[in-house]
Wavefront OBJ file of the C-alpha trace (Angstrom):
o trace
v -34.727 -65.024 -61.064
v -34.683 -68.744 -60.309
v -31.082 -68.954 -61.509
v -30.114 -66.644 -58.479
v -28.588 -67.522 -55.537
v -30.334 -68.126 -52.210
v -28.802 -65.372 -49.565
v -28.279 -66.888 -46.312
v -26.611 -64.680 -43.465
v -25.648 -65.211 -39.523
v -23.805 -63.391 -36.693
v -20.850 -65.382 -37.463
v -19.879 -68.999 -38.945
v -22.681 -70.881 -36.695
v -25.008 -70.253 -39.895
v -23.100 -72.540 -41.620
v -24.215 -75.393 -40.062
v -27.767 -74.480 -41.841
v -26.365 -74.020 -45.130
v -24.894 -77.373 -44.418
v -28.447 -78.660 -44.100
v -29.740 -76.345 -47.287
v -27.057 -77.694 -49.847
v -27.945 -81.561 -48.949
v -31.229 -80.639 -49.607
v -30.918 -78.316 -52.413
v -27.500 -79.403 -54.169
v -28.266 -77.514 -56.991
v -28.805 -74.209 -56.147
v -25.820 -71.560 -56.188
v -26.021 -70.088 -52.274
v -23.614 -66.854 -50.733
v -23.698 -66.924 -47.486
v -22.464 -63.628 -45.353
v -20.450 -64.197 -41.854
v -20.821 -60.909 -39.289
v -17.952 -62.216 -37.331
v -16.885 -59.001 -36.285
v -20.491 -57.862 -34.441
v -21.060 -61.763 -33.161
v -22.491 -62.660 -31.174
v -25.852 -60.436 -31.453
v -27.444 -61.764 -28.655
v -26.512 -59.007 -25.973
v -27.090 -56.228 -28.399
v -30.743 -55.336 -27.942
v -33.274 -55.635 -30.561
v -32.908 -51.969 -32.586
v -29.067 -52.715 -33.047
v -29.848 -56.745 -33.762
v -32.264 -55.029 -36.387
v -29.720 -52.507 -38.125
v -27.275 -55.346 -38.528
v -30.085 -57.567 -39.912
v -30.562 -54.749 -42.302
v -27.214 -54.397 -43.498
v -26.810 -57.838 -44.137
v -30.025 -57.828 -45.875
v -29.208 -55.194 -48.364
v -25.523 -57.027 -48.769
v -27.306 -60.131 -50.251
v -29.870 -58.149 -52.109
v -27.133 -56.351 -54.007
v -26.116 -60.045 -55.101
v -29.630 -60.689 -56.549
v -30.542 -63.095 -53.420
v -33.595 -64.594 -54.676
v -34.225 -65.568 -51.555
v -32.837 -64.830 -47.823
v -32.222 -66.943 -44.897
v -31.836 -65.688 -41.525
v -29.455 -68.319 -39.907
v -29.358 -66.943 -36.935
v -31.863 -67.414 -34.043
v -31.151 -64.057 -32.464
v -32.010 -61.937 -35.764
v -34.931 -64.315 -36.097
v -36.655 -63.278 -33.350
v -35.573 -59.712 -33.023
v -35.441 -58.708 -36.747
v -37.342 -61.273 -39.336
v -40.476 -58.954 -38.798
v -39.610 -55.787 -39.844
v -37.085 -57.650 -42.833
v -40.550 -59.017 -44.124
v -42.287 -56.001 -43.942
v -39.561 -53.979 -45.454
v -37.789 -55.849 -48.615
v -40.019 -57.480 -51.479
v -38.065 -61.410 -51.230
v -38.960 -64.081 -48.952
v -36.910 -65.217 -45.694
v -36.582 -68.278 -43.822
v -36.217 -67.588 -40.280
v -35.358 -69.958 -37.689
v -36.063 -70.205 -33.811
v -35.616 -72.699 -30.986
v -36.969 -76.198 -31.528
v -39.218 -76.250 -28.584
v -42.369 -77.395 -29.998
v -41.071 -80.434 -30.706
v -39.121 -81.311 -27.712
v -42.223 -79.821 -25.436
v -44.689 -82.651 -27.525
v -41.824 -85.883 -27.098
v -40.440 -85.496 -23.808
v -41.325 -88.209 -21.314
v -39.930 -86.651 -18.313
v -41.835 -83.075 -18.678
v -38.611 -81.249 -18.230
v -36.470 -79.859 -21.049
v -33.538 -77.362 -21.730
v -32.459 -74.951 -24.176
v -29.074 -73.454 -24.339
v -29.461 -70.419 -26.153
v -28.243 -66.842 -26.813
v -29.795 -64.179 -24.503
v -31.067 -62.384 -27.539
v -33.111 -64.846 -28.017
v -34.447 -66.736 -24.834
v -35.585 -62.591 -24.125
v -37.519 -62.450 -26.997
v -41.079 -61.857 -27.570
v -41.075 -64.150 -30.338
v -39.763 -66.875 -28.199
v -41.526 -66.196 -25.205
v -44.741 -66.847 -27.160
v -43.407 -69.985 -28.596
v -42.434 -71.268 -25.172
v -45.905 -69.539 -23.820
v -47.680 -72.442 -26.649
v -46.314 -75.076 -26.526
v -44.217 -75.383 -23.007
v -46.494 -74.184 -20.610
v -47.496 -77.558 -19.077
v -43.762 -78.590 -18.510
v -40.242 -77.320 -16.377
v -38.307 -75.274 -19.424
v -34.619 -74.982 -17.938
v -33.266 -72.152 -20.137
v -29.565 -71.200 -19.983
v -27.573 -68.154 -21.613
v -24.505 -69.768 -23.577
v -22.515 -66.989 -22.729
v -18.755 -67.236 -24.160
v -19.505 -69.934 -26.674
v -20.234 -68.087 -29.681
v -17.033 -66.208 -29.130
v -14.916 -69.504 -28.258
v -16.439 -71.129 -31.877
v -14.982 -67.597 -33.846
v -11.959 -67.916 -32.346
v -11.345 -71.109 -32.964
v -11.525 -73.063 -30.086
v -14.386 -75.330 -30.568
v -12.928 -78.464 -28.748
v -11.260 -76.447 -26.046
v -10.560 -77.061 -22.353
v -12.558 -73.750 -21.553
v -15.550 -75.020 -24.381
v -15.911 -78.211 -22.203
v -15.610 -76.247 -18.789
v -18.870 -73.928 -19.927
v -20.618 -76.802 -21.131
v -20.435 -78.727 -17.932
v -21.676 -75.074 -16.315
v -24.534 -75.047 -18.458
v -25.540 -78.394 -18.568
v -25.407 -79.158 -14.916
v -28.614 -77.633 -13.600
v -30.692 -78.876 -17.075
v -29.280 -82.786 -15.983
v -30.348 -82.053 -12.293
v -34.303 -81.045 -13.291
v -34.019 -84.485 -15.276
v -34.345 -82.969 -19.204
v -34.953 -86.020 -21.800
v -34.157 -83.074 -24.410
v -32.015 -80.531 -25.164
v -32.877 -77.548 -27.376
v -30.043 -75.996 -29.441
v -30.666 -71.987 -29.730
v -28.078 -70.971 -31.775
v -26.943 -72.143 -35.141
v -22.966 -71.910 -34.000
v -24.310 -74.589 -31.339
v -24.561 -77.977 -33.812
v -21.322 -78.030 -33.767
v -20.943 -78.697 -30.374
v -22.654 -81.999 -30.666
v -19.616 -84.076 -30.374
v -18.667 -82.709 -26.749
v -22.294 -82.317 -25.866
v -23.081 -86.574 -27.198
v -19.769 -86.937 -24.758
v -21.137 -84.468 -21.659
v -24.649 -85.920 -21.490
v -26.455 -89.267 -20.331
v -27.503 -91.695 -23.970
v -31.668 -90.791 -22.598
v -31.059 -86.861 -23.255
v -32.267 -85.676 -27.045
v -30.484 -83.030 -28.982
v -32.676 -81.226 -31.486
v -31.881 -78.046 -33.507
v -33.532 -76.708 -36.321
v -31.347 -77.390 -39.198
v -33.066 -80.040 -41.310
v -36.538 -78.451 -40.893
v -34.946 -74.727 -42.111
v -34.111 -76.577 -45.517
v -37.261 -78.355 -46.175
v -38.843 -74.865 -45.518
v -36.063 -73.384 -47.640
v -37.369 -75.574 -50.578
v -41.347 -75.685 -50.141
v -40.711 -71.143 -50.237
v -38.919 -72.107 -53.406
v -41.569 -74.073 -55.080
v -44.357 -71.802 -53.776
v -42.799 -69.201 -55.563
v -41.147 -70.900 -58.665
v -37.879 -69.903 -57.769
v -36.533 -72.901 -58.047
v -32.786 -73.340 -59.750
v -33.470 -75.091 -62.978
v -29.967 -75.201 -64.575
v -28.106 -78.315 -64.166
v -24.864 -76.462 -63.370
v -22.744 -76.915 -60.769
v -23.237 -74.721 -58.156
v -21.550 -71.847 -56.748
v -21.269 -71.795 -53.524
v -19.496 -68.748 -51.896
v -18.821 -67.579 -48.376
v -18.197 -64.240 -47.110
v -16.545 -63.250 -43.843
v -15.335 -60.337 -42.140
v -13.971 -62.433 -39.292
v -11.718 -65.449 -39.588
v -11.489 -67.165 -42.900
v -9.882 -70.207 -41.630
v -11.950 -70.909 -39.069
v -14.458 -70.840 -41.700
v -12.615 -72.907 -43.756
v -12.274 -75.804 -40.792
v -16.076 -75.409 -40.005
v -16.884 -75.980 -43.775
v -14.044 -78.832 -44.632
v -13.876 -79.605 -48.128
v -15.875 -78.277 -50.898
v -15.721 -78.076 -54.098
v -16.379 -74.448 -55.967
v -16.434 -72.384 -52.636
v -14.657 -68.860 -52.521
v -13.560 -67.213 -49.207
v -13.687 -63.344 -49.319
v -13.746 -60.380 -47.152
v -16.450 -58.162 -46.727
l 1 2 3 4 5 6 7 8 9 10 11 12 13 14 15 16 17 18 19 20 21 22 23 24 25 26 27 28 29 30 31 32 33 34 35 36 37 38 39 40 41 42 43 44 45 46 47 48 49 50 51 52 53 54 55 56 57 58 59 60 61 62 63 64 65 66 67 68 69 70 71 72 73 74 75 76 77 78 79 80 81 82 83 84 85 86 87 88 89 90 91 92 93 94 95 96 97 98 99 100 101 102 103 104 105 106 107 108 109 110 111 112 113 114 115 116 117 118 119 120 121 122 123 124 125 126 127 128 129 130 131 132 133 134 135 136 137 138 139 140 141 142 143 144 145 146 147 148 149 150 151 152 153 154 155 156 157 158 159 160 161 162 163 164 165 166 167 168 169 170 171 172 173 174 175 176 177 178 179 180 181 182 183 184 185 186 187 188 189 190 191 192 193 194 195 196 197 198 199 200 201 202 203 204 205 206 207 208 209 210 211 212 213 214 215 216 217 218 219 220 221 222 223 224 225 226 227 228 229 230 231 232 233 234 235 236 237 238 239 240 241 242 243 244 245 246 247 248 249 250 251 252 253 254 255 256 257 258 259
């Protein structure tokens, strides 16, 4: 069982940017990780269809002998991770807006988060923001369009930048000395976003902390890989392949197949 692959799965290539995080901390273990381009983004879905999706993607990974299952996607987090728990005997990783940290650092008691609507309406993030953000101005905007712009390709468009700018503009007028990234597709904004705000404003997402959660489940529960193979890293899509492929860039050992 420790010789199996850890399952991680997303609305779309966003995800990747965690299993980015997962394989510098865990370079040994053999990970598939499963795109839903085709449904992305979940966010305006509602929470029974977020949760069938979750499910199918669940079951997908399973099938693979997934020792373990990562939810890279904020959206299914919130809406989903629950009743995935409750339902299938592995553990999962789950991931959700970053606002405990940026609510405990910020100087200026004002802080956004660009998110998907999925998941800013929430219970699970409403009681995260209801603990920890309640004594400070939370400027919360839907990133409408992005997700879509990132699957199609046009990460460093004209339009990409023109959204930004929309979004941005009221969190830089309430004075934010952080920004909370809500998404997983979102890291990969962070060139145009380092460009778009002031050198004061923080970016945080969740991607680091995911993988050192990743590993301490592992340990906990002796799963982890003890061959000294290399690994096998594969990616599954139903969307784009090479968009995938230009998120990803180079790696060694990495298949690209439809689902």
């Amino acid at each position: 069982m420790s010789n199996n692959p850890i399952g991680i799965f997303d609305s779309g290539v966003g995800g990747t940017s965690i299993w980015k995080e997962i394989h510098l901390q865990l370079p040994n273990e053999h990970t598939i990780y499963l795109a839903d381009s085709i449904n992305a983004p979940y966010g305006p879905k509602g929470a029974d269809k977020i949760t069938e999706l979750s499910v199918k993607n669940t079951e997908y990974l399973l099938k693979k002998k997934c020792k373990l299952i990562v939810v890279a996607c904020n959206t299914a987090t919130t809406n989903a991770i629950a009743y995935l728990r409750q339902t299938y005997d592995v553990p999962f990783i789950g991931i959700e807006p970053a606002i405990k940290p940026a609510a405990l650092s910020t100087k200026t008691n004002a802080v956004g988060i660009l998110a998907t609507k999925g998941t800013l309406s929430s219970a699970l993030f409403s009681k995260t923001s209801g603990r920890f953000a309640s004594h400070i101005k939370v400027i919360e905007r839907e990133g409408k369009g992005i997700v879509e712009l990132i699957e199609n390709g046009k990460l460093y468009s004209d339009e990409m930048k023109a959204l930004l700018v929309q979004y941005l503009t009221p969190m830089l007028n309430a004075n934010i000395d952080y920004l909370v990234l809500g998404c997983t597709h979102y890291p990969y904004l962070m060139p145009i976003l380092l460009e778009l705000l002031p050198k004061n404003v923080k970016i945080i997402d969740s991607g680091a902390a995911v993988a050192r959660q990743t590993k301490a489940v592992l340990i906990e529960n002796n799963l982890l890989n003890t061959e000294i193979t290399k690994p096998k890293l594969k990616f599954y899509t139903n969307g784009s392949v090479d968009v995938m492929a230009s998120l990803l860039g180079e790696h060694l050992n990495v298949e690209y197949l439809k689902f």
